[in-house]
N, C-alpha and C positions, 0 to 999 in steps of 0.2 A: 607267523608261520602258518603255511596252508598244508594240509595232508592230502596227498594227491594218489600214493597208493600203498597197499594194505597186501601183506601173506600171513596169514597163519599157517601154522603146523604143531603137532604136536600138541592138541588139546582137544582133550572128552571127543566129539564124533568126528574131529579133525585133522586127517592124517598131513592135509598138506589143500589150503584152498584152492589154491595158484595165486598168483598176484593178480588183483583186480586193482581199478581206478574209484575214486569219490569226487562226487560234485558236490557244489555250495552245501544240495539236499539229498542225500542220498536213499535209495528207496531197494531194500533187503524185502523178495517176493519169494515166498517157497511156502511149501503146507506142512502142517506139523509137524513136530519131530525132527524136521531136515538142517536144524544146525543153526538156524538165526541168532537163537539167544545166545548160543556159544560164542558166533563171531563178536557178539557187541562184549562179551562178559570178558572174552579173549583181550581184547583192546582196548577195554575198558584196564587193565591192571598193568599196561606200559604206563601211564603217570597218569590215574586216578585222581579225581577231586577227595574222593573219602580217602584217608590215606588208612584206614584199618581195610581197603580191600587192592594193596599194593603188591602181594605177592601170588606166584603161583605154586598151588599147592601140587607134590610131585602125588602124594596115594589119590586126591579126590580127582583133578586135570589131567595129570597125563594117560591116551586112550589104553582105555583097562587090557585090552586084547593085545596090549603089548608089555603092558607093566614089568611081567615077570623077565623082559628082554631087555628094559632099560641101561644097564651099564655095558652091554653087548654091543648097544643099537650107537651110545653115544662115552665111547668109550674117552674121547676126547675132551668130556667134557659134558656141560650141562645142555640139555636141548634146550635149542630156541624155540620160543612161543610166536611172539612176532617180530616180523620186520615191516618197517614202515617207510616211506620218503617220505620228506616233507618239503615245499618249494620256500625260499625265505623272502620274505616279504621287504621293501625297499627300505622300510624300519629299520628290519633285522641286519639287514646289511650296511645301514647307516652306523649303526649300534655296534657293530667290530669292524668298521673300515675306521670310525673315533680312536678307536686305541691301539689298532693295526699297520693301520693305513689302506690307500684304496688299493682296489682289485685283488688284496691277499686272499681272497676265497675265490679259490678257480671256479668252483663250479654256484648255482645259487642253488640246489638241493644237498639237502644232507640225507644221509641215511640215520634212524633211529631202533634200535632192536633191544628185546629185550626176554629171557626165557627163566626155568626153574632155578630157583638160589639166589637172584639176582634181587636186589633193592631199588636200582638204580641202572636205567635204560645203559644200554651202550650207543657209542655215536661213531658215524665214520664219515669225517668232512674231508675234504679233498681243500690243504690249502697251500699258498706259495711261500715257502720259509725263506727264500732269498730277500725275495721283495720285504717279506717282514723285516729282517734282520737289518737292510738298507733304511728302513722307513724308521726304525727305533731310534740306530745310530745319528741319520741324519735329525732327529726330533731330540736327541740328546747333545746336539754339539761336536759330536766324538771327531776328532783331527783325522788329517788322511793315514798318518803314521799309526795310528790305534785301528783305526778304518778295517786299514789294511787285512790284518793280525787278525783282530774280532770274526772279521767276516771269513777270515779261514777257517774258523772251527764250525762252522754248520748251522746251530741252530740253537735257540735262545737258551738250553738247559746246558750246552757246554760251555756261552759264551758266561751265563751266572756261574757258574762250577768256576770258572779261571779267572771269573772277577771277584769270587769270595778267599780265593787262595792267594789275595794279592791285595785285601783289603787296606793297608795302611799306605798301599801307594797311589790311592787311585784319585784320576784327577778329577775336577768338579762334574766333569762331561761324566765320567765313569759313574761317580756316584749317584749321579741323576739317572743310569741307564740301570747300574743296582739296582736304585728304589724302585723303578717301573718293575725290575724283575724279580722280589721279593715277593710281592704279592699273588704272582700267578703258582696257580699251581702246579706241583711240581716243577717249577718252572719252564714248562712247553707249553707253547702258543697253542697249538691244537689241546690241549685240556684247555686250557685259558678262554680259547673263545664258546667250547662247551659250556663254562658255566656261566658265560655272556646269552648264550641262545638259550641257555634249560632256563629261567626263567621266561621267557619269551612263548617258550611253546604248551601251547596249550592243554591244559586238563581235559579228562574225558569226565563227563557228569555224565553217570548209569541212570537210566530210571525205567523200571520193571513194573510199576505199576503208579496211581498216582492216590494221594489220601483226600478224601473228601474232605471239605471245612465243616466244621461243628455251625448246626443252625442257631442254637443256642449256647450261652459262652458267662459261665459266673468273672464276670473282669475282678473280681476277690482272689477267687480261687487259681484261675490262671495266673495271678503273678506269684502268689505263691508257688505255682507250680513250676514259675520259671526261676524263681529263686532255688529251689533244687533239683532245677537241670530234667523234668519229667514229666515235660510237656508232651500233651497225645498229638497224634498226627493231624489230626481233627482241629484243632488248636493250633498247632505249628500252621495249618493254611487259613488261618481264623488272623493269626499277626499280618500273615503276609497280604492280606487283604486289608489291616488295617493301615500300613507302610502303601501299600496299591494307594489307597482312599484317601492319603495325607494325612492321616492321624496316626495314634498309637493310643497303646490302655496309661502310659503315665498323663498323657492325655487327659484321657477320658477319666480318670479318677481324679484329675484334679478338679473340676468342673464342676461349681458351687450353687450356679444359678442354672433353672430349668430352659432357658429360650438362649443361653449359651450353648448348650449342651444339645435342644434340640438343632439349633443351626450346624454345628458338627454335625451329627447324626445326619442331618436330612443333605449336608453338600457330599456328604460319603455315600449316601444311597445317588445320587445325582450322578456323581461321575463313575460310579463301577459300573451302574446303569448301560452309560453310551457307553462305555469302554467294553464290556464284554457283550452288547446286542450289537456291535460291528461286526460280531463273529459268530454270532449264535441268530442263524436264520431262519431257525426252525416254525417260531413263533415268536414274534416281534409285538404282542401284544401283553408282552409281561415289564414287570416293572420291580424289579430288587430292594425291598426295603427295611430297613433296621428302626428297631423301638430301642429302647434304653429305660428300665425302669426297677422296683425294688422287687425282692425272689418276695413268694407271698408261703406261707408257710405250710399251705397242704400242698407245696411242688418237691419231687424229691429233690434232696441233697445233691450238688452244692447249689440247687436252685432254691432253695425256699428262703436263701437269706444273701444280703449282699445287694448288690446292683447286675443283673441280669442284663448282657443284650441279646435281643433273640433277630433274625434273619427270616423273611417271611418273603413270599413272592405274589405279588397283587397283580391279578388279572382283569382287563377293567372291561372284558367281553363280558366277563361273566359278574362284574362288583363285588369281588371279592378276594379277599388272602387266605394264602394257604403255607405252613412251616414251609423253612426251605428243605429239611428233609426228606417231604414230603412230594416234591417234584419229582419228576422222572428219571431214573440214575443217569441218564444219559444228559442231563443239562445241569445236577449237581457235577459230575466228573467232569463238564467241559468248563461249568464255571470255577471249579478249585486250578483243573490246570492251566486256564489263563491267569488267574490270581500268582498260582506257584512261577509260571514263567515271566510273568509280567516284572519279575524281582529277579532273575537270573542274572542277568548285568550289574545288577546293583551288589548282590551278595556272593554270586560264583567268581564274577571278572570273566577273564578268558577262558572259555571251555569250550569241548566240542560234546555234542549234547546227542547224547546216544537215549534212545527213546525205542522201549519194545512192545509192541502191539500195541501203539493210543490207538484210542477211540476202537474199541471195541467195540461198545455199548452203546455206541452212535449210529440214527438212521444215516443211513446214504449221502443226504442233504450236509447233514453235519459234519460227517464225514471231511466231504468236499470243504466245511465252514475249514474244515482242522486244516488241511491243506495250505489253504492261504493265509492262515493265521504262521503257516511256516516261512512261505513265502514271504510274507509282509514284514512278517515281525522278527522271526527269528534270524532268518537268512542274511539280512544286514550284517548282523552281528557273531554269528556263532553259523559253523559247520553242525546240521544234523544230517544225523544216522537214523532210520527208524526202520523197523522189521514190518513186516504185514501180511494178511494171505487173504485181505479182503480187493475184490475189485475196485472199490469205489476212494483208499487209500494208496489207488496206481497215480501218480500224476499221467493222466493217459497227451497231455501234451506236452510230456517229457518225458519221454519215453530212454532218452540217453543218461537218465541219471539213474536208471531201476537199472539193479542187478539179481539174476536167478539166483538163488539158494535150494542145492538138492545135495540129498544122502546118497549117491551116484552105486547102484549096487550091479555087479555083472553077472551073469546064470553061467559056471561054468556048464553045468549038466541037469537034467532034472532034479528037482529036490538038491542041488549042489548050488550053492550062491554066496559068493563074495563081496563083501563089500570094500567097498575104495574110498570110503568118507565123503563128507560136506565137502561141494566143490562149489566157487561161487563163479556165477558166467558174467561175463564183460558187458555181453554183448547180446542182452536179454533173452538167450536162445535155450534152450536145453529141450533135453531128450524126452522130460516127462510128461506129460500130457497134465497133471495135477500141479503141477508146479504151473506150467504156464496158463494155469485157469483164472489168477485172476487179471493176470495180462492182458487173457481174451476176452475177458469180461470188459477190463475197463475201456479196452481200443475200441470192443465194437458198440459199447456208450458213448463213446467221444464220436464214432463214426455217424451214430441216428442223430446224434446231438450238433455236427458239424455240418451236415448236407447240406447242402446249396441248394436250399429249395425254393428260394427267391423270395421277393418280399410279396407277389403275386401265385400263387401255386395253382393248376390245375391240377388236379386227383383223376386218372384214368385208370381204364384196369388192368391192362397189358402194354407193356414198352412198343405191343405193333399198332397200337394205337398211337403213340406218337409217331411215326413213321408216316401214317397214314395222313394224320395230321398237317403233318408237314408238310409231306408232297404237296397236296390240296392248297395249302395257305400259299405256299413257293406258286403255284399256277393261276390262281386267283390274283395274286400281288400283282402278275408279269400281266394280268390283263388287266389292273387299273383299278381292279374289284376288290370287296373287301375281305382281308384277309387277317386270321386269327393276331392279334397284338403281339406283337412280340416283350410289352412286360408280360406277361403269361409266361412262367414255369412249368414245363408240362411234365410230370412227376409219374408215374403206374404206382395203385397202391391194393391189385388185386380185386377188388370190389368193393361194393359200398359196407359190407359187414367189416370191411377192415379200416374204413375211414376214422372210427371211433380211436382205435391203435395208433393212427397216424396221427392224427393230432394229441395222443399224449404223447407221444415221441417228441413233436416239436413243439410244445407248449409252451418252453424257453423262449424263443423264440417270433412266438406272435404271427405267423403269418397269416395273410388274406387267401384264404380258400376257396375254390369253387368245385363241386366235382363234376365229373361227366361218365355216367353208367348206363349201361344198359339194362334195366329193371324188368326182371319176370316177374311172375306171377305171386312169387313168394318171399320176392326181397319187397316186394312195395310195402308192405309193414315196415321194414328196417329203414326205409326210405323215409316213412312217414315219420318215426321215431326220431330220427336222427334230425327231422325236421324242427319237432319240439321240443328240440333242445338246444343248450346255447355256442354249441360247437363251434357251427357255421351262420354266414348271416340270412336272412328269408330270401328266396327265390337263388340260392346259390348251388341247389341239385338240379341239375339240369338229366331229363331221361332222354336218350337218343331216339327212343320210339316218337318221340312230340317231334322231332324231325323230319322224317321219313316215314309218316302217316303208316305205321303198325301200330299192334297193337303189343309187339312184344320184337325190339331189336336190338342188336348192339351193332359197331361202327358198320362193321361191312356192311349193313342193312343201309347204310346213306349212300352207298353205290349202286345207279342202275343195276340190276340184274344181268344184262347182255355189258357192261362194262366190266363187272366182278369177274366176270367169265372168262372174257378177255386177259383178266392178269391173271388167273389160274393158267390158263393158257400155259403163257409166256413165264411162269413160274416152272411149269412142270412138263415142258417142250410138249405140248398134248395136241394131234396134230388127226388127218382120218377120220376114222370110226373114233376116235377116243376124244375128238376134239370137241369143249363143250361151248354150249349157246345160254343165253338168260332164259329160255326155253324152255331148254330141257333142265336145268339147274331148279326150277320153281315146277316142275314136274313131279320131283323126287318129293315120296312120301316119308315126312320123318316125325316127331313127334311135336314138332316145334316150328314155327311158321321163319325162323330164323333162316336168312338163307347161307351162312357159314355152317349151320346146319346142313343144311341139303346136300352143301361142298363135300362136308366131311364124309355123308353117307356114300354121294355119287362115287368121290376116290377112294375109300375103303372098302367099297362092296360092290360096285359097276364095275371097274377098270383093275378093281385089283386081279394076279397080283402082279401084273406089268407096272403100273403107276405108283409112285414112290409114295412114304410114309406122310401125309395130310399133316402141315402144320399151321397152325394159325400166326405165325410170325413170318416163314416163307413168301406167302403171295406181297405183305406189307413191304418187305425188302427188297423182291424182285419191284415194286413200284418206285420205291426210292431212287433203285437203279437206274428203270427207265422213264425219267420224267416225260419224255415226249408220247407215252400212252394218254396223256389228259390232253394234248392241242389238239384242234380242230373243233370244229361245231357240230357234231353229231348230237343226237339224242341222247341218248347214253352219259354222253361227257357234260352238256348244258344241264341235264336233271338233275346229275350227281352235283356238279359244283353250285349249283341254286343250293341247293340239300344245306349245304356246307358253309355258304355265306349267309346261310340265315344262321345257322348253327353260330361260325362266328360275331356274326352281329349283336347277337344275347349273351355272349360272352364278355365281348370288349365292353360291353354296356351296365358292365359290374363292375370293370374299372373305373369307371365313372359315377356310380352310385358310393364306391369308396370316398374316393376323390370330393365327393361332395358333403358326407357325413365325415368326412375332417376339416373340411370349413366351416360347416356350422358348428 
């Protein structure tokens, strides 16, 4: 049986969720307070693994702000907590069409519900009693003359009622159709196939937080301790680690000689080892290891006597061990809950594994480890649920399995506010701004992390820089000349102060960078910097001024002067008195020898305020648009595109220096 959808109502902030959907992995996103714990603790007490948390309590669960209205509100009877569908798996249907027959279940979802007073869910199956009542008779023998009569009374509880009231007459057929109907309860098919599916449908296992394993462990003391049932938590994930590693402490207590006992020990450090640094990528230079030896008697109680195993983590950067409680909590809590889940199958069986805030205490990285240790590991096997309000616990490339969770409250008036409870969204949308933060956190980490920035990148500093670009490469190409490579990614990443940013963004990823800036007077430091470090490879900063013989330029400086002019022009219809020349454009006194400079000044402060607002993406677009501003052979056009094939010449020729430091 799969759970495919979920309502609450009628609990602690819960007026009524709406029915929402669950995948494989379900992912509950909302900020404090807004109801998470409640939906899992809610659905957790329809058929609980703990069966001491099987009911709902009506003074603690139902919402306080209504309590004193209770037999008002449900005068009818007890309120429902949940309802639930569940879809039935070809098992489940195998498993009462055996004693049914086929197709008696109209539908393959059942409905499961279950509220205050109740012990035991209710169900509502949708099934075929004709067909039943045909499939029994015929699987019983029963003649057409019995046939007949049988199948008039309706349904399996009147046809046992007239075959108990007739007992001494009944003929073999009969009594074989008795016996099938003695055992069902009450004798109806629909209770009957209920208690065919309730073992089938899974348990919900809660867990609200998780218990560290004990680093140190008296294997004396512990079994004493399990002999009266009062084993610490510490302990309790200290066994399941040792069931994990293929031992146990009768085990390890039996074990007379020292090189038996080390062999144990050292194949149990060995595979918990790989088994839990599959998942723990934070630092992969540790190594999990267990001594086994006698308590010494200045240790306290129950360590100073007995056989002690202690649990220590060898770091072989640094040559040496340290306790394992002594690790960082965030790599003790992911190693216990891989231990505790690693035994789920084995000692829960079928559950659906409702899990609230993991990994709290985990950086980022880990985080993400927790993720596909669900994916991988658990999802096979078991439906989880899990709450979160961290971005980096969104599966942000699966976006369809997160559902919002918010406390939905409405303003009638100032100071006047009502609330409408825990509502959960479908369809990861909601009103809050807080709620959906770590949504937008985790989408737009998936976004820097996803770019297609090719496995060649150019770093420029404005998107009109590709534009530009491109025109230039598109009209070099058409003449035969050489034109920027198209492996080149041509990426804007603002300036060379922000290349350092860019490359931790994609540092996943690996790519070969080159940039291309235009460097004043005051980035050449950050230039330099960035030089001497291992970011990028040597000769991979390319400054636009070594193009275009300044001493301070960026792109538009690799255009003739009276060529620039010309798409001003034709950008900003500039025609008359208004219409400008390379002339007068390098005439204009501004503070910077730049002549997009000069541009800006001459149309902000010459021609204003007829001439429209100066933008440095405008002139690049209107170029885009008119390619045939580059044909012919003027001055102008030959200077500019020399500019530009040398510019790409030193470019493509880093493709090649790649190319070549991966063969040797």
């Amino acid at each position: 049986m799969r759970l495919e959808r979920v309502q609450i109502t009628n609990f602690r902030c819960i007026n009524d969720s709406q029915e929402f959907t669950l995948a494989d992995v379900t992912c509950l996103v909302g900020k404090n307070e807004s109801g998470k714990t409640a939906i899992l603790e809610a659905l957790e007490r329809l058929q609980p693994y703990d069966a001491t948390r099987n009911k709902y309590n009506r003074l603690r669960d139902y919402p306080r702000e209504h309590l004193s209205e209770y037999n008002d509100r449900h005068a009818g009877g007890a309120a429902n907590v949940v309802r639930t569908v569940w879809r039935l798996s070809p098992g489940d249907i195998a498993a009462v069409e055996k004693h049914f027959g086929p197709r008696c279940l109209q539908e393959d979802t059942v409905e499961v519900s279950k509220g205050y007073g109740q012990e035991k869910p209710s169900w509502i199956i949708n099934i075929d009693q004709p067909r039943i009542v045909r499939f029994l008779l015929d699987e019983c023998g029963v003649d057409d003359e019995q046939r007949s009569e049988l199948t008039s009374l309706g349904s399996l509880e009147n046809i046992h009622a007239d075959l108990a009231a007739r007992t001494p007459e009944l003929s073999a057929a009969l009594q074989d159709l008795k016996a099938r109907l003695d055992p069902l309860r009450e004798h109806r098919a629909v209770l009957a196939i209920i208690d065919l599916l309730q073992p089938r449908m899974p348990r919900f296992l809660y867990f609200s937080n998780y218990d560290r394993m004990s680093g140190d462990v008296s294997i004396d003391q512990l079994r004493q301790d399990i002999q009266q049932n009062r084993v610490s938590p510490g302990d309790h994930v200290f066994r399941a680690f040792l069931e994990f590693a293929g031992t146990n402490l009768d085990e390890l207590a039996g074990v007379k000689h020292f090189e038996e006992l080390r062999a144990l020990i050292e194949s149990a450090s060995i595979r918990i080892t790989r088994q839990i640094f599959e998942y723990w990528s934070q630092n992969r230079h540790l190594k999990v290891a267990f001594t086994i030896d006698a308590g010494r008697a200045g240790d306290p109680p129950p360590f100073n006597t007995g056989t002690i195993m202690r649990a220590r983590i060898y770091n072989p950067l640094h040559d040496m061990t340290v306790p394992f409680s002594d690790r960082s909590a965030g790599f003790v809590w992911f190693f216990s809950f891989l231990v505790l889940f690693s035994q789920v199958k084995k000692y829960h069986g079928n559950v659906i594994i409702l899990l609230d805030e993991p990994g709290l205490n985990l950086h980022a990285k880990a985080q993400g480890d927790l993720l596909r240790y669900f994916k991988e590991k658990l999802r096979p096997e078991h439906q989880v649920i899990y709450t979160t309000h961290s971005p980096f616990m969104v599966p942000a490339d699966d976006l369809a399995s997160v559902r919002t969770v918010e406390d939905v409250v409405t303003e009638r008036g100032p100071f006047d506010y009502e609330s409408i409870g825990t509502k959960v969204g479908d369809d990861v949308l909601s009103c809050d701004r807080d709620t959906l933060l770590p949504l937008q956190g985790a989408l737009g980490y998936e976004i820097t992390q996803s770019l297609s920035v090719g496995e060649h990148t150019l770093l420029v500093e404005a998107p009109s820089d590709i534009l530009y670009l491109e025109a230039i490469s598109a009209e070099l190409a058409a003449r035969k000349r050489t034109a920027l490579n198209r492996r080149w990614t041509v990426c804007p990443c603002n300036g060379v102060d922000k290349v350092q940013a860019f490359m931790s963004l994609f540092a996943g990823s690996q790519p070969h960078v080159a940039v291309l800036v235009g460097l004043a007077a005051g980035q050449k430091g950050q230039a330099e910097k960035l030089r001497r470090s291992e970011l990028l490879k040597a000769g991979h900063i390319l400054n636009i001024a070594d193009f275009c013989a300044k001493e301070d330029g960026n792109i538009e400086d690799m255009f003739a002067p009276d060529l620039y002019a010309t798409i001003l022009n034709g950008t900003y219809q500039l025609a008359g008195g208004q219409k400008l020349t390379g002339e007068r454009l390098l005439q204009v006194k501004v503070g910077s020898d730049r002549i997009v400079k000069k541009a800006e000044e001459i149309m902000q402060g010459l021609l204003a305020p007829h001439a429209p607002e100066f933008s440095h993406f405008a002139p690049a677009s209107w170029l885009a648009q008119h390619p045939e501003t580059l044909k012919g052979e003027g001055l102008a056009i030959n200077v500019t595109l020399d500019r530009f094939e040398n510019l790409f010449v030193a470019l493509n020729s880093l493709l090649f220096v790649t190319l070549n430091s991966l063969v040797n």
